[in-house]
The first five atom37 places (N, CA, C, CB, O) and aatype in JSON, in Angstrom:
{
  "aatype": [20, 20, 20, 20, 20, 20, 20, 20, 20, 20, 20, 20, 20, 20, 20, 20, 20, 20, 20, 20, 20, 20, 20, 20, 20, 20, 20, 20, 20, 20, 20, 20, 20, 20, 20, 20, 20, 20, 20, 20, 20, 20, 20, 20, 20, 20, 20, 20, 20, 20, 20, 20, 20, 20, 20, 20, 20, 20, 20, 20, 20, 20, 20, 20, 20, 20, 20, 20, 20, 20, 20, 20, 20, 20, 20, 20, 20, 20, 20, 20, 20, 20, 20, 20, 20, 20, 20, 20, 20, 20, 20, 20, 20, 20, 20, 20],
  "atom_mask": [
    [1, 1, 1, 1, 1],
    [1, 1, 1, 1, 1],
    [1, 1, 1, 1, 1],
    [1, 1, 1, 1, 1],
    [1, 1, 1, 1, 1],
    [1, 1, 1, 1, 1],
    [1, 1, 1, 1, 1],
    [1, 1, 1, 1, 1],
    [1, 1, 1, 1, 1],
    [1, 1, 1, 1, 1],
    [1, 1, 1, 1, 1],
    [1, 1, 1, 1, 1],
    [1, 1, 1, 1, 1],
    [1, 1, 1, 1, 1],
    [1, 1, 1, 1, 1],
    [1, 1, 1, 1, 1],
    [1, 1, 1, 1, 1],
    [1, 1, 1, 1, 1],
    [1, 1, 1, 1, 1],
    [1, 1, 1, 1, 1],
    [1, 1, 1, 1, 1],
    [1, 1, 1, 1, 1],
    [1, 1, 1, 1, 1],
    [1, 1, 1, 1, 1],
    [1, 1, 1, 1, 1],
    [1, 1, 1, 1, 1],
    [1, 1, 1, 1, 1],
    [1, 1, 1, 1, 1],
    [1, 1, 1, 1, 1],
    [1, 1, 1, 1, 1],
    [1, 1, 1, 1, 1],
    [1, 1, 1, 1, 1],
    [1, 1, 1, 1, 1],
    [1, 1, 1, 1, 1],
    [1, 1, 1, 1, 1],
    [1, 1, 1, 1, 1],
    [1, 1, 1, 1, 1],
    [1, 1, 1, 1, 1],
    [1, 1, 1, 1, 1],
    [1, 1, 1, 1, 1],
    [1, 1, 1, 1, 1],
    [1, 1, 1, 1, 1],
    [1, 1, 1, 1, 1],
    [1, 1, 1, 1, 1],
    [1, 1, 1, 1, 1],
    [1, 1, 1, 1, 1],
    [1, 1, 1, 1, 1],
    [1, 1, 1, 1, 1],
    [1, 1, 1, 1, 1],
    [1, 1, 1, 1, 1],
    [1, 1, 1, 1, 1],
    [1, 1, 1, 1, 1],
    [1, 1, 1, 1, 1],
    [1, 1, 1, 1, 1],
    [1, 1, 1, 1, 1],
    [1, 1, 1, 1, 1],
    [1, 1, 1, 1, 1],
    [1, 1, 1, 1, 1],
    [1, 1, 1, 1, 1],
    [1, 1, 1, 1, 1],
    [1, 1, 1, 1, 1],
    [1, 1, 1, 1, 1],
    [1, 1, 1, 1, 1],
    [1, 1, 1, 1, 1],
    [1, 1, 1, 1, 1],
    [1, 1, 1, 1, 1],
    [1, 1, 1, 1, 1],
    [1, 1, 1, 1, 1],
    [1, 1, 1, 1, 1],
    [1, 1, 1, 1, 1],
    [1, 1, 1, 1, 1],
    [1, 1, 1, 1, 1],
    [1, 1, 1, 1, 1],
    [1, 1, 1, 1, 1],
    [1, 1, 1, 1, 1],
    [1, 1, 1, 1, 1],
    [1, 1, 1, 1, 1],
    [1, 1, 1, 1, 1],
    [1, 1, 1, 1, 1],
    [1, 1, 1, 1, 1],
    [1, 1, 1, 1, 1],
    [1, 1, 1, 1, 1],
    [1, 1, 1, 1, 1],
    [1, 1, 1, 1, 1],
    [1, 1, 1, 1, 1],
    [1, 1, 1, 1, 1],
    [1, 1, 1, 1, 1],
    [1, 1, 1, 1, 1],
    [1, 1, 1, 1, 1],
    [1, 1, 1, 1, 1],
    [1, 1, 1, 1, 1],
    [1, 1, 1, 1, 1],
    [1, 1, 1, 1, 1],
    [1, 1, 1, 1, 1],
    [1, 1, 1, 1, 1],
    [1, 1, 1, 1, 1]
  ],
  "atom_positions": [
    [[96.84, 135.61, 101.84], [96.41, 136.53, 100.82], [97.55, 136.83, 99.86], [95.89, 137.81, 101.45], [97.34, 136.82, 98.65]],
    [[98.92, 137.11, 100.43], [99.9, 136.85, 99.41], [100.08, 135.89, 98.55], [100.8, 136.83, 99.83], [100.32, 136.16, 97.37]],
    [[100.01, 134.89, 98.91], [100.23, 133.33, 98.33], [99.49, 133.8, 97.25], [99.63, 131.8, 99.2], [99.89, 134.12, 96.13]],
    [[98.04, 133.79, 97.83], [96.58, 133.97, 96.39], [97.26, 135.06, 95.3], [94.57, 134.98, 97.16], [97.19, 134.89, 94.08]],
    [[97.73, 135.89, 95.76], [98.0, 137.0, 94.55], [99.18, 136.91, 94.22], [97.79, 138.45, 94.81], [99.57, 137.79, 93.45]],
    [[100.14, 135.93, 94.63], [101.47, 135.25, 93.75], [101.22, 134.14, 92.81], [102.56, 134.6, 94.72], [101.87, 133.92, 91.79]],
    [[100.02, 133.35, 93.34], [99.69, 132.1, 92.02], [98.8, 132.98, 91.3], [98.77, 130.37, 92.48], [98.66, 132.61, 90.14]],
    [[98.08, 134.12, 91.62], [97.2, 134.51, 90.47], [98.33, 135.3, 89.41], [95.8, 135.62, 91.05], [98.5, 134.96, 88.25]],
    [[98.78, 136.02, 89.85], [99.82, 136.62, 89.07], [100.7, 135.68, 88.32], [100.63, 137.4, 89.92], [100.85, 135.99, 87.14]],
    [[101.21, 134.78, 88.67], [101.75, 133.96, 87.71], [101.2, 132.66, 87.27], [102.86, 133.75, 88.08], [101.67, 132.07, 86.3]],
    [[100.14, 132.18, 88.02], [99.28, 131.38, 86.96], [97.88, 131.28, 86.0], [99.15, 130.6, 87.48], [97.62, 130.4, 85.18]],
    [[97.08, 132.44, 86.34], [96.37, 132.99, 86.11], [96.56, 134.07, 84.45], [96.26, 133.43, 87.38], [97.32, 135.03, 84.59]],
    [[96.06, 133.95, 83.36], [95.87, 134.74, 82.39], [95.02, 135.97, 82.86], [95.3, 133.99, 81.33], [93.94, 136.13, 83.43]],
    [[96.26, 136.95, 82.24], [95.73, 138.42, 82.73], [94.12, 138.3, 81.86], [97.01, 140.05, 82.06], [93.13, 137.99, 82.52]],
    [[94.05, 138.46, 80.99], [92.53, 138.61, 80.44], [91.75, 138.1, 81.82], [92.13, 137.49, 78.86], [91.09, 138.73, 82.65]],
    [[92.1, 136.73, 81.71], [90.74, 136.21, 82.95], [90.68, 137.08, 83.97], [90.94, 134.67, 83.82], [89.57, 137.35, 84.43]],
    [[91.88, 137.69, 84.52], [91.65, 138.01, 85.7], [90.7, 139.63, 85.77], [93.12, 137.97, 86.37], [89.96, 140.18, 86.58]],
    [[91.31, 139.95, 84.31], [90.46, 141.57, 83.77], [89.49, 141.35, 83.98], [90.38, 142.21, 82.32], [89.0, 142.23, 84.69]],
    [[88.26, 139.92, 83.58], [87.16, 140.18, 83.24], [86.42, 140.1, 84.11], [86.83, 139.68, 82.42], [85.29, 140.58, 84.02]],
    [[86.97, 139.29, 85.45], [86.48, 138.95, 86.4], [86.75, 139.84, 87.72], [86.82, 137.75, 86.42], [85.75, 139.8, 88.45]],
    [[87.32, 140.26, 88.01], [88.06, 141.58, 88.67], [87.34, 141.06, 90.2], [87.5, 143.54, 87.9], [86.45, 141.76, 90.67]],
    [[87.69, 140.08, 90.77], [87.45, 139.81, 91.76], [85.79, 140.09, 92.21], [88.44, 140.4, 92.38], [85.4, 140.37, 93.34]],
    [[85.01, 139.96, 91.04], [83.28, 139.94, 91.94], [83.07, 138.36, 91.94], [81.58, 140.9, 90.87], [83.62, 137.45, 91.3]],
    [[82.14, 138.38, 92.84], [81.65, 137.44, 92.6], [80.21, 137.23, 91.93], [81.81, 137.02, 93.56], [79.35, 138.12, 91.95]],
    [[80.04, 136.13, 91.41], [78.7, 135.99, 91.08], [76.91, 136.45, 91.52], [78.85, 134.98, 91.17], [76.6, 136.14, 92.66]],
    [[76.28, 136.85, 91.02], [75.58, 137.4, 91.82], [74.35, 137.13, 92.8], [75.42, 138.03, 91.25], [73.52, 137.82, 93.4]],
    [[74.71, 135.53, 92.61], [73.93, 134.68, 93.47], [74.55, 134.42, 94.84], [73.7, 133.42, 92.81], [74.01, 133.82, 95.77]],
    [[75.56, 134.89, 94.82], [76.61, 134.26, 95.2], [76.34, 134.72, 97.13], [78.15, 134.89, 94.18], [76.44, 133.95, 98.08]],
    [[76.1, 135.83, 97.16], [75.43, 136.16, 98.78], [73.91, 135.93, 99.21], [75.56, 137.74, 99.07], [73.48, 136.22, 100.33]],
    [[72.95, 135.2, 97.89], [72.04, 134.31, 98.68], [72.83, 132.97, 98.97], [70.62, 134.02, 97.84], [72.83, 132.57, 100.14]],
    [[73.47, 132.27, 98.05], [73.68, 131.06, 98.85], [74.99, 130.96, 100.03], [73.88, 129.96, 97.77], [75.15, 129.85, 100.52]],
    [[75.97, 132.13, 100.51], [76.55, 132.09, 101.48], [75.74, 132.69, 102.57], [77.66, 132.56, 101.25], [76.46, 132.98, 103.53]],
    [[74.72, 132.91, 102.7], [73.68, 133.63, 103.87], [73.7, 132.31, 104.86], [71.76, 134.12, 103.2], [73.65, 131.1, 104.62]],
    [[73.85, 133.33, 106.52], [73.67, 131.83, 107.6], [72.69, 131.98, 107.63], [74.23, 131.51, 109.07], [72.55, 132.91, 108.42]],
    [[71.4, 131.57, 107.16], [70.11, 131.3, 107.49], [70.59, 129.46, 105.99], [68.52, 133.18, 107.03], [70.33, 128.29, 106.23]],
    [[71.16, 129.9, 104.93], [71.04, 128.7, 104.41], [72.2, 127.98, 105.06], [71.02, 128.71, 102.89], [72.0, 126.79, 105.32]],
    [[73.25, 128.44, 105.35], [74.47, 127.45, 106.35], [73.93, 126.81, 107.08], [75.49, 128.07, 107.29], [74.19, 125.61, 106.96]],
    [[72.97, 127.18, 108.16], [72.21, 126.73, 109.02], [71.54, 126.04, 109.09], [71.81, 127.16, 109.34], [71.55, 125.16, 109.95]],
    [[70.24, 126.24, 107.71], [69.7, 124.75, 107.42], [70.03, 123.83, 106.76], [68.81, 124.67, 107.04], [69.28, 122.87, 106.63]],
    [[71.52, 123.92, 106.03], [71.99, 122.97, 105.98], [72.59, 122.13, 106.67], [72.34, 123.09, 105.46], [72.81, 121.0, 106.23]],
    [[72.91, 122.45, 107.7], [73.1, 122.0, 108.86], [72.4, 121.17, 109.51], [73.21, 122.74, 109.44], [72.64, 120.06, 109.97]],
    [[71.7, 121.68, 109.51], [70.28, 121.12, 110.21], [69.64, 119.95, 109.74], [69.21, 122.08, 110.11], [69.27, 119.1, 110.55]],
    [[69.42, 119.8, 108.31], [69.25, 118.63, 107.13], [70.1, 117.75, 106.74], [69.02, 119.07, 106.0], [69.85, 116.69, 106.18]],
    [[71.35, 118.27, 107.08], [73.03, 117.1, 106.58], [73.06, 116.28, 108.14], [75.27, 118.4, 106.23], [73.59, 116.77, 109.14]],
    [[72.38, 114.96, 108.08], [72.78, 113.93, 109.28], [73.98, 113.43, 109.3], [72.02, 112.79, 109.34], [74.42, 112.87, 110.3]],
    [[74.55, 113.53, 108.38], [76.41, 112.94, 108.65], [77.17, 113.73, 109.01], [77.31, 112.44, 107.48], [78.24, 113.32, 109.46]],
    [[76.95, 115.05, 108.96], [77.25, 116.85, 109.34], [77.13, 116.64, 110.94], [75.76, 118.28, 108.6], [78.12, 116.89, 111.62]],
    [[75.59, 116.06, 111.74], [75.16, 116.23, 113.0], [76.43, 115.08, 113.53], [73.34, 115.87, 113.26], [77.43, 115.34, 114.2]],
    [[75.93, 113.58, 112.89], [76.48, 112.86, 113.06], [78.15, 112.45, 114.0], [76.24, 112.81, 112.09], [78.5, 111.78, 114.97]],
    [[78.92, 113.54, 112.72], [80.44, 113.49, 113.12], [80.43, 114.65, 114.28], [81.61, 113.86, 111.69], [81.12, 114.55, 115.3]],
    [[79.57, 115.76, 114.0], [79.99, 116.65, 114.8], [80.06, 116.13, 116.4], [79.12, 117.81, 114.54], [80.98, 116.2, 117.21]],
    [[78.59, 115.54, 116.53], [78.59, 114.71, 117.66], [79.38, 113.91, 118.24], [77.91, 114.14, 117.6], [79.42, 113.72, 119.45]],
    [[80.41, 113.12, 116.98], [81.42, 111.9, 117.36], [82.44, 112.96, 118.46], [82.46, 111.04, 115.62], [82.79, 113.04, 119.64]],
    [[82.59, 113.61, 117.26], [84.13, 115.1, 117.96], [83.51, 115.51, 118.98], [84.63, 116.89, 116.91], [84.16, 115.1, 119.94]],
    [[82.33, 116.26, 119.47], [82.14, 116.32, 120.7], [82.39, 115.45, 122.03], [81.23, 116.5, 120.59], [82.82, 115.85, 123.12]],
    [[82.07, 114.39, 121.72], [82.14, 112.99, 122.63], [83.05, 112.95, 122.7], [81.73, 111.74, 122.36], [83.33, 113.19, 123.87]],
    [[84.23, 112.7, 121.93], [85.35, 112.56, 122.05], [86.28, 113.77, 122.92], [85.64, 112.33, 120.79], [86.96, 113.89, 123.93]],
    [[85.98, 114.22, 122.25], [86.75, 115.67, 123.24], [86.42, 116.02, 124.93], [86.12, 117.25, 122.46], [87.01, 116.64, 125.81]],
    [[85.39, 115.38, 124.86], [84.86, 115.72, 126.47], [85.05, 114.56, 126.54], [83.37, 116.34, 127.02], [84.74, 114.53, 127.73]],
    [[85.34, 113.33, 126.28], [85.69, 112.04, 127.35], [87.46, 112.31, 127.37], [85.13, 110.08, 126.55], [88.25, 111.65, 128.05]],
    [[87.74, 113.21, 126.64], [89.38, 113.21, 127.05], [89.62, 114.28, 128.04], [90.44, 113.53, 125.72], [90.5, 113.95, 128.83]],
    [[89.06, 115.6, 128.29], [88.42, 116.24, 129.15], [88.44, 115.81, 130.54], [87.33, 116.31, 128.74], [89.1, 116.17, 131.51]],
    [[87.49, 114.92, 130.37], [86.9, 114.33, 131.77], [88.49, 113.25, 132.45], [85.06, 113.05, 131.29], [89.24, 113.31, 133.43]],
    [[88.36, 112.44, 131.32], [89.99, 111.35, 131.35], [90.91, 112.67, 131.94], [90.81, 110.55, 129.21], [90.76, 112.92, 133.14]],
    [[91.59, 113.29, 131.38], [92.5, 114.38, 131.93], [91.98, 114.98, 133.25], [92.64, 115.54, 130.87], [92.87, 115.27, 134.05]],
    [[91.09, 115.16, 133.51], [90.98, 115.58, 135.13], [90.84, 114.39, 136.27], [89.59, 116.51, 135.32], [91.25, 114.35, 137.43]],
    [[90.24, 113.62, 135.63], [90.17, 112.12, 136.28], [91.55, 111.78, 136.77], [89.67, 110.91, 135.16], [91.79, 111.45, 137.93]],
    [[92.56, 111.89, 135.68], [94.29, 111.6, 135.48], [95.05, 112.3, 137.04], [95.03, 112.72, 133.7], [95.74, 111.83, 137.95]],
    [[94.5, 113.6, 136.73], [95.24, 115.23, 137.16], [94.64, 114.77, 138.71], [94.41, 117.22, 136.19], [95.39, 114.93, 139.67]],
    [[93.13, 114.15, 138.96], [93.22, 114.34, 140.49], [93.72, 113.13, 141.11], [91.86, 114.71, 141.15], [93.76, 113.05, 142.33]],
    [[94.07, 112.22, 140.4], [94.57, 111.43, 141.4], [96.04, 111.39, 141.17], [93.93, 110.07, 141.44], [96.75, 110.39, 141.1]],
    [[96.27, 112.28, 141.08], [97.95, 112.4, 140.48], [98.53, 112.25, 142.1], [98.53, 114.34, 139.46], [99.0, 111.17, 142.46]],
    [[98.45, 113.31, 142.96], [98.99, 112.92, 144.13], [98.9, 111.39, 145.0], [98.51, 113.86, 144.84], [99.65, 110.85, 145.81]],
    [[97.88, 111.1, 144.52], [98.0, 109.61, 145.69], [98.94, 108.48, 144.72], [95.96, 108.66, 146.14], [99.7, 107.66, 145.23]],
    [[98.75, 108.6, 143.44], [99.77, 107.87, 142.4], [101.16, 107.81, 142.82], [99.82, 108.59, 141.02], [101.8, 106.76, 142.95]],
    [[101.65, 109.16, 143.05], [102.89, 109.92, 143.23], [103.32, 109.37, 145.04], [102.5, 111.92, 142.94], [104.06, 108.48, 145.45]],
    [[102.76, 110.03, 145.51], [103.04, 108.85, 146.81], [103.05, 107.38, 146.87], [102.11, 108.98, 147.74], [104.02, 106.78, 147.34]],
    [[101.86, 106.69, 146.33], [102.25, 105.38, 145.94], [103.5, 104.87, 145.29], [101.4, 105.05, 145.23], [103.89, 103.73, 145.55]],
    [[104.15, 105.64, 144.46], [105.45, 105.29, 143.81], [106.9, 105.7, 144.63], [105.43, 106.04, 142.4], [108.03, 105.22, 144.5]],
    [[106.36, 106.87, 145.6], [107.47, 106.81, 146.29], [107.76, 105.88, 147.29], [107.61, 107.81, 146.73], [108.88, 105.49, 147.64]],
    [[106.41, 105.48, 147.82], [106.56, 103.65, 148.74], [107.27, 102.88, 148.1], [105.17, 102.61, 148.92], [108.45, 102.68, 148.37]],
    [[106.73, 102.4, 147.31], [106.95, 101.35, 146.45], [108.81, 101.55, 146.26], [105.84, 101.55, 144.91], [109.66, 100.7, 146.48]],
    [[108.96, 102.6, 145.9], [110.82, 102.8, 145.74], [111.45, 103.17, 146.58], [111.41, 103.69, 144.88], [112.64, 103.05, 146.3]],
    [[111.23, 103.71, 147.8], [111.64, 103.41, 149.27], [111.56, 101.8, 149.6], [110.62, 104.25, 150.32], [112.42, 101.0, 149.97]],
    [[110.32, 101.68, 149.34], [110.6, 99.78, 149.53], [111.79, 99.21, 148.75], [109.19, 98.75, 148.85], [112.61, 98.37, 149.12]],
    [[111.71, 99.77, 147.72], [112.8, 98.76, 146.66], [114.26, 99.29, 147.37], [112.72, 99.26, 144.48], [115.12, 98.43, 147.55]],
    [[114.55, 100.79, 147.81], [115.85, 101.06, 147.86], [116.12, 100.81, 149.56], [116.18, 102.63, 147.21], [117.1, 101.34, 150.07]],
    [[115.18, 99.97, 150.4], [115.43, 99.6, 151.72], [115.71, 98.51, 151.46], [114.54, 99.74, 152.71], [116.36, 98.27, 152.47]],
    [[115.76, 97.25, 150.68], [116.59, 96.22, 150.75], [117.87, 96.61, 150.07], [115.99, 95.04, 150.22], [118.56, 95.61, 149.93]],
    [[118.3, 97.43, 149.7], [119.72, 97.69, 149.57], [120.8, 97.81, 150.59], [119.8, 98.69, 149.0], [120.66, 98.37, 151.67]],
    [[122.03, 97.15, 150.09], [123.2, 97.62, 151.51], [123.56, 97.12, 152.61], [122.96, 98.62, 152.17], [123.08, 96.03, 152.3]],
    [[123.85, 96.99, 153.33], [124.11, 96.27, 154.58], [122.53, 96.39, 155.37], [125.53, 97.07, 155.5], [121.9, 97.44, 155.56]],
    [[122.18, 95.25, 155.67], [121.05, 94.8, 156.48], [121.34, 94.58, 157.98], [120.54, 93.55, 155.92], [122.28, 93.88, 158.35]],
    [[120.56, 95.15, 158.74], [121.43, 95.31, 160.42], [120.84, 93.77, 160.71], [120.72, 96.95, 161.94], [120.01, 93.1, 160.1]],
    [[121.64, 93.52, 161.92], [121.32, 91.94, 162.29], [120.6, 91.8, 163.51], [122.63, 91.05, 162.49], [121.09, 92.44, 164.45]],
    [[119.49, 91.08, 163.79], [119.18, 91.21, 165.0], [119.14, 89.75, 165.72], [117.94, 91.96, 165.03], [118.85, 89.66, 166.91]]
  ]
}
């Protein structure tokens, strides 16, 4: 809100801003009403479309991240085998 009233103040002609004094038009709260947001919504298929993509997406990363998170422990043990294995051929090897 600062920003807005630092470019209006200095880029903005005082007249304009006199005449207009911050109303808005007077149509202007039928067409921001959510009954028309809504059906526009409802009628814009590239609106449903993407929204749908971002949904999908977000819940398959969701799901991926818990999928990740529960097998984290058997991962984590698996890697400590695996490098116990690697750091048991190190060093003097007993002889039998």
């Amino acid at each position: 809100m600062l920003l807005d009233h630092y470019i209006r103040r200095k880029f903005v002609h005082p007249d304009i801003l006199q005449s207009v004094k911050d109303k808005p038009p007077p149509d202007y709260m039928e067409e921001g009403s959510w009954s028309s947001v809504l059906n526009s919504i409802k009628s814009n298929r590239s609106f449903q479309v993407e929204a749908s993509m971002r949904l999908s997406l977000c819940l398959a990363l969701a799901v991926g991240t818990y999928m990740h998170d529960k097998n984290k422990p058997k991962r984590l043990a698996m890697q400590k085998r695996r490098r116990d294995a690697q750091y048991a051929q190190f060093g003097p090897q007993p002889r039998y």
